[in-house]
C-alpha positions in Angstrom: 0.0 0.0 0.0 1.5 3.1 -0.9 -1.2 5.5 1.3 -0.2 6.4 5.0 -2.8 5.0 7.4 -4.1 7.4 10.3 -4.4 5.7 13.3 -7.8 5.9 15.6 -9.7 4.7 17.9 -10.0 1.1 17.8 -7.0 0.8 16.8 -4.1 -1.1 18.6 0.0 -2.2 18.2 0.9 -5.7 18.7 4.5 -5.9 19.1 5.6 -9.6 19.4 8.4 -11.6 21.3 11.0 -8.8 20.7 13.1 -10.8 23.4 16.7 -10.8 24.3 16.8 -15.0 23.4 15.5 -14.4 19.6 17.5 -11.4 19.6 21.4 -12.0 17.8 23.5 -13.8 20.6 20.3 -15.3 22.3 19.9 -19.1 22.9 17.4 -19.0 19.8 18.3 -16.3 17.8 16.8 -15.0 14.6 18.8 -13.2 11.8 18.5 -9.6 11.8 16.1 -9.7 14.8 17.6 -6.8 16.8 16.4 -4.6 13.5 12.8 -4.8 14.6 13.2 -2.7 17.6 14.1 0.6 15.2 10.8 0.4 13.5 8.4 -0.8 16.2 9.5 2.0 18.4 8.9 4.5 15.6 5.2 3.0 15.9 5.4 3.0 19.6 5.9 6.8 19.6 3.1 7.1 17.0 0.5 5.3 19.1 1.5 6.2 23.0 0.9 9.9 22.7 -2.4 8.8 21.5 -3.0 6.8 24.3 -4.1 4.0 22.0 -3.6 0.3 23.7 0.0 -1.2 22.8 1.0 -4.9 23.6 3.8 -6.9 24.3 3.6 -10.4 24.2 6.7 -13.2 25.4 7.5 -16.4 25.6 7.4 -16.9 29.1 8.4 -21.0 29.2 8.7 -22.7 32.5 12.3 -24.3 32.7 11.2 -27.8 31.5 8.7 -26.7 29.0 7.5 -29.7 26.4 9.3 -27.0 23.3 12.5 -27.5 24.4 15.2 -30.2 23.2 15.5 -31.6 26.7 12.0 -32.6 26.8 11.7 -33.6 23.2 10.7 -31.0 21.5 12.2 -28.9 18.5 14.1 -25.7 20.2 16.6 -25.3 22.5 15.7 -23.9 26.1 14.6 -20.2 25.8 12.9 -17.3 27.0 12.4 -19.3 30.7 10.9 -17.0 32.8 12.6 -14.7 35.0 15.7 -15.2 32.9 17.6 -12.3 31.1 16.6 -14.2 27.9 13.5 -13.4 28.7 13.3 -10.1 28.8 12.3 -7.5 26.5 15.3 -6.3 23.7 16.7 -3.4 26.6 16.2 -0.9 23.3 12.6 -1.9 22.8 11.4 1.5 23.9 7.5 -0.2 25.7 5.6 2.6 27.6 5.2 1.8 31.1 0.9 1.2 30.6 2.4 -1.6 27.7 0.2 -4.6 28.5 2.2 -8.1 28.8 0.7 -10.9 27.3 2.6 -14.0 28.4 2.2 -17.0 26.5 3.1 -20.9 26.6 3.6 -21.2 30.4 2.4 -24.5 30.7 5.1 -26.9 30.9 3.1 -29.1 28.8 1.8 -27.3 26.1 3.5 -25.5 23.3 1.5 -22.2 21.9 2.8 -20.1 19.1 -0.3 -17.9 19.0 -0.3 -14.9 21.5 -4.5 -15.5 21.6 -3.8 -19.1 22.6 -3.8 -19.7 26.5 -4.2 -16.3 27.2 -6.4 -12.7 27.5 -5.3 -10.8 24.8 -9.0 -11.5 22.6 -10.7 -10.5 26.0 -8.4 -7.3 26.8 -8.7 -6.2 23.1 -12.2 -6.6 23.3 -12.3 -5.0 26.0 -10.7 -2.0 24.4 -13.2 -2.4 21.6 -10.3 -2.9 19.2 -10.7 -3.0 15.6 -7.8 -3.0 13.6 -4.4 -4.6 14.9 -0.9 -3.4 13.9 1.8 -6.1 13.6 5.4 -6.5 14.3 7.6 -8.5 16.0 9.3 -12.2 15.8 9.0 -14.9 14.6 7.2 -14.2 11.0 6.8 -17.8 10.7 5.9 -19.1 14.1 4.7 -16.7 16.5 3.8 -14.1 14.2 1.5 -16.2 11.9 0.0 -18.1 14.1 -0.8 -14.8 16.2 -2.0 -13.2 12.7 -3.8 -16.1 11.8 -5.9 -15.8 15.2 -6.6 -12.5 15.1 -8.3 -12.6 11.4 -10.5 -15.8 12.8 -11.3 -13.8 15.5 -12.5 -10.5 13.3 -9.8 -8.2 13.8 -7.9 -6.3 10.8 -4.7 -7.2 10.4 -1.8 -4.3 9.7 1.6 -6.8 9.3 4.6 -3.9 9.0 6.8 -6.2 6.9 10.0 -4.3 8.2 8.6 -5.1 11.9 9.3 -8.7 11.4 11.8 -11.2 11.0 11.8 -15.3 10.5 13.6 -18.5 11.7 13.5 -19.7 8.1 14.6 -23.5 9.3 13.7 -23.8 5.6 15.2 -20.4 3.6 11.4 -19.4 2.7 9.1 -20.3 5.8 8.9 -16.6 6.1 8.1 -16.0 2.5 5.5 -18.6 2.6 4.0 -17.4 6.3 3.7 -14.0 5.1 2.4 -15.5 1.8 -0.2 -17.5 3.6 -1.6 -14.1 6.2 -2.1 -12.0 2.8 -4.2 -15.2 1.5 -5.9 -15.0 5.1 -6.5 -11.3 4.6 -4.0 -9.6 6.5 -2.5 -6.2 4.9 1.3 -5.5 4.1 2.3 -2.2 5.1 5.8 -0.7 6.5 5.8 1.4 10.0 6.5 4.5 7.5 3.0 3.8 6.6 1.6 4.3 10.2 0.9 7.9 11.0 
């Protein structure tokens, strides 16, 4: 889209998993994931003033979650809680009134959506939230699976392409993911768009 969009009411930023262990030197880190922070605090600064509802979603794993390698699953240990991989990127500029969404805390149960095991449908709700504004990592886990929620569940979708960054296991899974959330109906913008 080559239009700015004028944020309102209704409208909200979802900023997701911008955490020191995804971030370059973290246990599970993701290429070029520290240039996220640039951009979504350029959007921060557009919707704080406005007092219009921001978001920050982690991983927030217990220590012997079912995701990690230990216990079977795919990833190495990350994002424990209470650790400093954990923690938000220390540049990610999150006003104090930021809501946290913390997701996959039970030791049992992987979740890669930030709707899944959590408030975040109720508190946006809540807010009477319309559209949502998207950045953050993983473009092909967290990120689509968030996205793909969010659509089900009737909101618009803003994804700021140079918000995001992927794993890419496979060198297109974030091709295909953000592929796959323009089929679903989300909308590609930049954070240059946003005013």
């Amino acid at each position: 889209m080559s239009d700015q969009i004028s944020i309102r009411d209704g409208d909200a930023l979802l900023v997701i998993h911008v955490q020191n262990d995804f971030l370059p030197g973290g246990a599970l880190a993701v290429a070029e994931g520290d240039q996220v922070v640039e951009p979504i605090n350029r959007c921060i600064e557009i919707f704080h003033p406005r007092g219009l509802p921001i978001y920050a979603t982690r991983d927030w794993h217990p220590a012997d979650h079912c995701s990690f390698k230990e216990q079977g699953g795919p990833w190495p240990a990350h994002c424990v809680a209470g650790t400093h991989g954990s923690e938000f990127a220390p540049s990610l500029g999150l006003p104090a009134f930021a809501m946290l969404i913390s997701q996959a805390t039970d030791p049992a149960r992987e979740a890669y959506s930030s709707f899944d095991g959590t408030n975040l449908d109720f508190q946006l709700k809540m807010y009477g939230t319309k559209r949502l504004f998207v950045g953050g990592i993983a473009t092909d886990y967290c990120v689509l699976n968030t996205v793909r929620d969010a659509l089900k569940l009737g909101f618009q979708v803003y994804l700021m392409t140079d918000c995001i960054r992927a794993v890419n296991v496979n060198p297109d899974d974030g091709d295909k993911a953000i592929a796959e959330m323009v089929s679903l109906g989300a909308v590609l913008i930049t954070s240059d768009e946003v005013a």
